[in-house]
C-alpha positions as CSV (number, residue, x, y, z in Angstrom):
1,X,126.9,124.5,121.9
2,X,127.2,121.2,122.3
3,X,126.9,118.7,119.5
4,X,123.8,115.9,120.2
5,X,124.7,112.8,120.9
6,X,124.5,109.7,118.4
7,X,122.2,107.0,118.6
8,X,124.8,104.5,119.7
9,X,126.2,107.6,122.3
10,X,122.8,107.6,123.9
11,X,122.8,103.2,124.4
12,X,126.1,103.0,125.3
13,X,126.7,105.8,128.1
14,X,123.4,103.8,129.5
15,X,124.0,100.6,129.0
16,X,126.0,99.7,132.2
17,X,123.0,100.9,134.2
18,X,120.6,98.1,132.6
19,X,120.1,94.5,133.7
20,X,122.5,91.7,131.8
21,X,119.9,90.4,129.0
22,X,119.3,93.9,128.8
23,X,122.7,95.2,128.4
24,X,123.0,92.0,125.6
25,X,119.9,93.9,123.6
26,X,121.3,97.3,124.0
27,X,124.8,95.6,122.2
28,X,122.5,94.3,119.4
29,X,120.8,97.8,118.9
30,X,124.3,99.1,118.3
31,X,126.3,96.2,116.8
32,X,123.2,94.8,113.9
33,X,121.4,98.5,113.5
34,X,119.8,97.0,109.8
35,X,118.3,94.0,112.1
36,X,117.2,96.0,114.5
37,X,114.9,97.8,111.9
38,X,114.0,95.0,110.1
39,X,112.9,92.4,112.5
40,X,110.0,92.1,115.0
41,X,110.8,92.2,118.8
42,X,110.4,88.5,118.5
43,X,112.7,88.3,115.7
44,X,114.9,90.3,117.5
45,X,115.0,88.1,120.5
46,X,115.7,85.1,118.5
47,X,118.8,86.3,117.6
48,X,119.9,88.3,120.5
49,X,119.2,84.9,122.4
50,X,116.5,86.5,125.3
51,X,113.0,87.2,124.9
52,X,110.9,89.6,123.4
53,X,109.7,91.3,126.7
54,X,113.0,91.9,127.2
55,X,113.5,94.1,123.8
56,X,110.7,96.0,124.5
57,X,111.5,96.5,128.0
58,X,115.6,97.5,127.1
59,X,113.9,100.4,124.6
60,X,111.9,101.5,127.3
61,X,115.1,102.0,129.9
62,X,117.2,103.2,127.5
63,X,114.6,106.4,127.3
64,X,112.4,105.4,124.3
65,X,108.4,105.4,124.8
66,X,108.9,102.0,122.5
67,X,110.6,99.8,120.2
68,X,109.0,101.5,117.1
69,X,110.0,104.9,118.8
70,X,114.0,104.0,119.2
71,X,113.5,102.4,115.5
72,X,112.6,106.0,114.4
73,X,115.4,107.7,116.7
74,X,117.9,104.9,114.9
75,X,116.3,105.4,111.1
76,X,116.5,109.1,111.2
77,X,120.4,109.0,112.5
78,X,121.0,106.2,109.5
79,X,118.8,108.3,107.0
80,X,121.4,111.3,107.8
81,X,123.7,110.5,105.1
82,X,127.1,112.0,106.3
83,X,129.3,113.6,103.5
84,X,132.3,110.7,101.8
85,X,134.6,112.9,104.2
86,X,132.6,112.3,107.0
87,X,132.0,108.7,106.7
88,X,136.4,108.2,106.5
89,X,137.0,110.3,109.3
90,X,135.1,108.2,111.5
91,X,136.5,104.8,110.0
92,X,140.2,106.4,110.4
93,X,139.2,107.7,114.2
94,X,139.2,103.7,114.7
95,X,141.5,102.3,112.5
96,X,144.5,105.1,113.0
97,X,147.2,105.2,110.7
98,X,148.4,101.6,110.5
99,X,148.0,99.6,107.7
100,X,147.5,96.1,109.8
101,X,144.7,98.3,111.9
102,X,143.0,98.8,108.9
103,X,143.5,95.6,107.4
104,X,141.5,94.0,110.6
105,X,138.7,96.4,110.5
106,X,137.8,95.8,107.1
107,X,137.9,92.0,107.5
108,X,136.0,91.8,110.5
109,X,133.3,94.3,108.6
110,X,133.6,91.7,105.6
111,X,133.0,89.2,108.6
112,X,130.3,90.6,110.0
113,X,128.8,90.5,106.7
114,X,128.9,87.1,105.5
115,X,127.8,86.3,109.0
116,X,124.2,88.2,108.4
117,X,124.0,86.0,104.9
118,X,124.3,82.9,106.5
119,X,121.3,83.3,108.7
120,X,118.5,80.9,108.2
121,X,115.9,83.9,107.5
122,X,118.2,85.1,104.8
123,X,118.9,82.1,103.5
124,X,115.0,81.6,102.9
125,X,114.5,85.1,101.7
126,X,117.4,84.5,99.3
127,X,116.0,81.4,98.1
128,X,112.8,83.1,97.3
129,X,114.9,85.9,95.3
130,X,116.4,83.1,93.5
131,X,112.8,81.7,92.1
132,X,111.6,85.3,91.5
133,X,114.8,86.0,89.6
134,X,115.2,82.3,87.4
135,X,110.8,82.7,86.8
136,X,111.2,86.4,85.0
137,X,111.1,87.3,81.3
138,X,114.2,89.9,81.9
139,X,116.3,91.1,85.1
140,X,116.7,94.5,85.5
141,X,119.4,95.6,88.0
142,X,119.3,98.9,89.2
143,X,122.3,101.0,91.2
144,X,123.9,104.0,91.0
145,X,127.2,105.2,92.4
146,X,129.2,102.3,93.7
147,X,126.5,100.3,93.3
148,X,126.1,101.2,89.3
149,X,129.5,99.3,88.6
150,X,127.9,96.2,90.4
151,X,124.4,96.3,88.5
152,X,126.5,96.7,85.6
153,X,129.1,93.6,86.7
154,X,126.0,91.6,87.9
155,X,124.3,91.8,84.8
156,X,127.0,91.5,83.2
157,X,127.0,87.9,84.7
158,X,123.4,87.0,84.6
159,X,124.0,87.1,80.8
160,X,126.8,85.6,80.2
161,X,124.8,82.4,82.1
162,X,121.9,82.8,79.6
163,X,119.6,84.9,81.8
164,X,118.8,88.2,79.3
165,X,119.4,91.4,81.6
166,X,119.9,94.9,82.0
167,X,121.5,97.2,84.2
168,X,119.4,100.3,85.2
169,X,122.6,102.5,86.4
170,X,122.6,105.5,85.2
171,X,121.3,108.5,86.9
172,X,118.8,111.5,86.2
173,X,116.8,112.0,83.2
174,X,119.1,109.3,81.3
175,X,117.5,106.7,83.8
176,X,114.4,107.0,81.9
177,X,115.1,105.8,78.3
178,X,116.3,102.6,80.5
179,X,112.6,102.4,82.0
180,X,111.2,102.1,79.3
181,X,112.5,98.4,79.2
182,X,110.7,97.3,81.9
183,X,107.8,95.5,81.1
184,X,104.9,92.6,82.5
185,X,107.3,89.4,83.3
186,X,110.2,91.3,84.3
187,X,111.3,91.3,87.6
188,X,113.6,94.2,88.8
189,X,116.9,94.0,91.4
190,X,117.6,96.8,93.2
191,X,120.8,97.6,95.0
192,X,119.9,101.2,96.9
193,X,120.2,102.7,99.9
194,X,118.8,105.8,102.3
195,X,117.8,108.7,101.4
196,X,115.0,108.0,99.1
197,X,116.5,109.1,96.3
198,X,113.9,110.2,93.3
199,X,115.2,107.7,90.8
200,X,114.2,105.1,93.2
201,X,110.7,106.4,94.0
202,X,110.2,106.9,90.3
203,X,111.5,102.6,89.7
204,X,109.6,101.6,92.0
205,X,106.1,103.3,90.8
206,X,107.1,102.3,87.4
207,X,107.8,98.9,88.2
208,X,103.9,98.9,90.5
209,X,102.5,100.2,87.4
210,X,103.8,97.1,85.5
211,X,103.2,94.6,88.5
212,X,106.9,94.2,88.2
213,X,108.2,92.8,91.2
214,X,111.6,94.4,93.1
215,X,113.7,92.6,95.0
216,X,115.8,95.0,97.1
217,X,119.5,94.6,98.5
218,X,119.6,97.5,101.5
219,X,120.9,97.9,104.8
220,X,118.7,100.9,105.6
221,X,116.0,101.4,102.9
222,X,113.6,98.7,103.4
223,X,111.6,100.2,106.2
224,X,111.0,103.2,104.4
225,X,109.4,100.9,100.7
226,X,108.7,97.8,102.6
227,X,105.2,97.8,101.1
228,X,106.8,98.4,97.7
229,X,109.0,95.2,97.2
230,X,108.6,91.8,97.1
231,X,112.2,90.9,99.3
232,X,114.4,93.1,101.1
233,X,118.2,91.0,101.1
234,X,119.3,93.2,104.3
235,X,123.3,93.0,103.4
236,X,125.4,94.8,106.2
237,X,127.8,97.7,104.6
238,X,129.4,98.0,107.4
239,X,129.6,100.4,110.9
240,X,126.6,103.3,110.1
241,X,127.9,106.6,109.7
242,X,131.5,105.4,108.2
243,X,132.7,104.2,105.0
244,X,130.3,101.8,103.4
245,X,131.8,98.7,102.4
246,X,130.6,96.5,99.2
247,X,132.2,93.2,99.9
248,X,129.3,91.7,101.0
249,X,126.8,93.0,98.6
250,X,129.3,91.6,95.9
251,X,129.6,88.0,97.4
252,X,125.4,87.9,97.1
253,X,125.5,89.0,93.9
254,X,128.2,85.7,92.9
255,X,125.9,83.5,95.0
256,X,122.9,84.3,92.8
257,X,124.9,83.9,89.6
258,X,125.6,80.1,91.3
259,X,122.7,79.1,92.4
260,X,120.5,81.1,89.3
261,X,123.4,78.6,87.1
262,X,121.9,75.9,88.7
263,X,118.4,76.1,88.2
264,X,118.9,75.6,84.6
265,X,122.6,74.4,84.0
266,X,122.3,73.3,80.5
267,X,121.3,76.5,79.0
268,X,124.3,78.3,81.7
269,X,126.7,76.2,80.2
270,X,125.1,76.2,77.3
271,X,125.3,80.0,76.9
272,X,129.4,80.0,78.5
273,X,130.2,77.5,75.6
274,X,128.8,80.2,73.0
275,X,130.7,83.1,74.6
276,X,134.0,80.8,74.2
277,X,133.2,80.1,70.9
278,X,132.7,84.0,70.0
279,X,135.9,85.0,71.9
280,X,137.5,82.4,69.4
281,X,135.6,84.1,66.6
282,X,137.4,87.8,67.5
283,X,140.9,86.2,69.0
284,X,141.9,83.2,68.0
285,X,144.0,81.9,70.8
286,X,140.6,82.5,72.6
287,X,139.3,78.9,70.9
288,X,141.6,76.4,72.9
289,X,140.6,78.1,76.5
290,X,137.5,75.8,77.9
291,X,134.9,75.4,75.7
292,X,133.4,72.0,76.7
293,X,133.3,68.8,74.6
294,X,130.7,68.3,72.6
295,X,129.3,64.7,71.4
């Protein structure tokens, strides 16, 4: 039997039967999956470059009833969540076996990336993160996985710059003692991704409960709990279906420990000059490294 074809199987053996703008859209469906389910067709257009008749009108050729029915078709494929083995098979079917192959790949993923943050939309979304984030009584950042050790290094961070936080990243029942933190004034960050998992749908209720608001760093989840966050930071992890790649999620998480540093730098630096001085306290060679000069 034969196996069904992929989402990006199905726009690419069609896509040299559509018009040019078309062909442009099809490219985007396949190339920015994450924007392509979380923009409007205008949205889309904008940064695709053609207009949003066109969008709907590529969907429609390429075999889909509409642009909400190929979002489904796309959001189910993502939502598939292909085993670790699966995921480096297909990245090794395109980088091969040489080193300098794969070195280019993950760069231009990386690439890619940082691209996506440096749109304008972002950029306003991820000033409103920054307010929500600096306003709040206590952060709360939530992963688990690969994305546990950066809740635990991002909260690590927001600390040490005098923002009190904790990191929600452990899994199953020990999640809960954790919960139990979360309170009015809080705000919570959470780095997950498809399939719903149930520690996430029992954060987020928790959280609603509190009036809590989450901010959430996805690729693929915020369709399915759009109405339950306040943000969606839509960081790319690279090519669906193969190995998911962190770089980018990690240079958002350092450019919210700068500009969260900025919106109060006295009590940032404030708080770096007290770690110094309790490094000195354990180590004593620690006391000579960078504590600033006080009057």
């Amino acid at each position: 039997m034969q196996k069904p074809h992929t989402f990006d199987d199905r726009v690419l053996g069609m896509i040299e039967t559509l018009a040019p703008a078309e062909q442009r859209i099809a490219r985007f469906f396949v190339d920015q999956k994450q924007a392509a389910l979380l923009n409007s067709a205008a949205q889309i257009a904008q940064l695709a470059g053609t207009s949003d008749a066109t969008v709907v009108r590529t969907a429609r050729a390429l075999g889909f009833e509409s642009l909400s029915t190929l979002r489904a078709d796309l959001l189910a494929e993502l939502t598939g969540t292909p085993s670790p083995g699966a995921r480096m098979e297909r990245t090794l079917a395109e980088t091969g076996s040489q080193a300098t192959n794969a070195l280019r790949h993950v760069v231009d993923m990386h690439q890619h990336a940082l691209s996506v943050l440096q749109h304008e939309e972002f950029a306003a979304s991820f000033e409103r993160c920054v307010d929500i984030l600096a306003g709040a009584t206590r952060r709360h950042i939530f992963g688990i996985g690969p994305s546990g050790a950066m809740a635990d290094y991002a909260s690590l961070q927001f600390n040490r710059i005098g923002l009190p936080t904790n990191a929600l990243s452990t899994s199953g029942v020990a999640l809960a003692d954790r919960l139990l933190w979360i309170g009015a004034g809080d705000v919570v960050l959470m780095i997950a991704y498809a399939p719903l998992y149930r520690e996430v749908e029992v954060l987020l209720e928790h959280a609603g409960r509190h009036g809590v608001p989450v901010i959430l760093i996805s690729d693929d989840l915020g369709l399915l709990v759009a109405d339950k966050v306040a943000e969606v930071l839509p960081v790319p992890r690279g090519n669906a279906g193969h190995l998911a790649m962190h770089g980018g999620t990690l240079v958002l998480i350092e450019a919210l420990v700068v500009a969260l540093a900025a919106k109060n730098k006295d009590v940032a630096i404030d708080s770096l000059d007290q770690l110094s001085q309790l490094r000195g306290a354990i180590e004593k060679s620690w006391s000579k490294r960078g504590t600033r000069k006080r009057k």
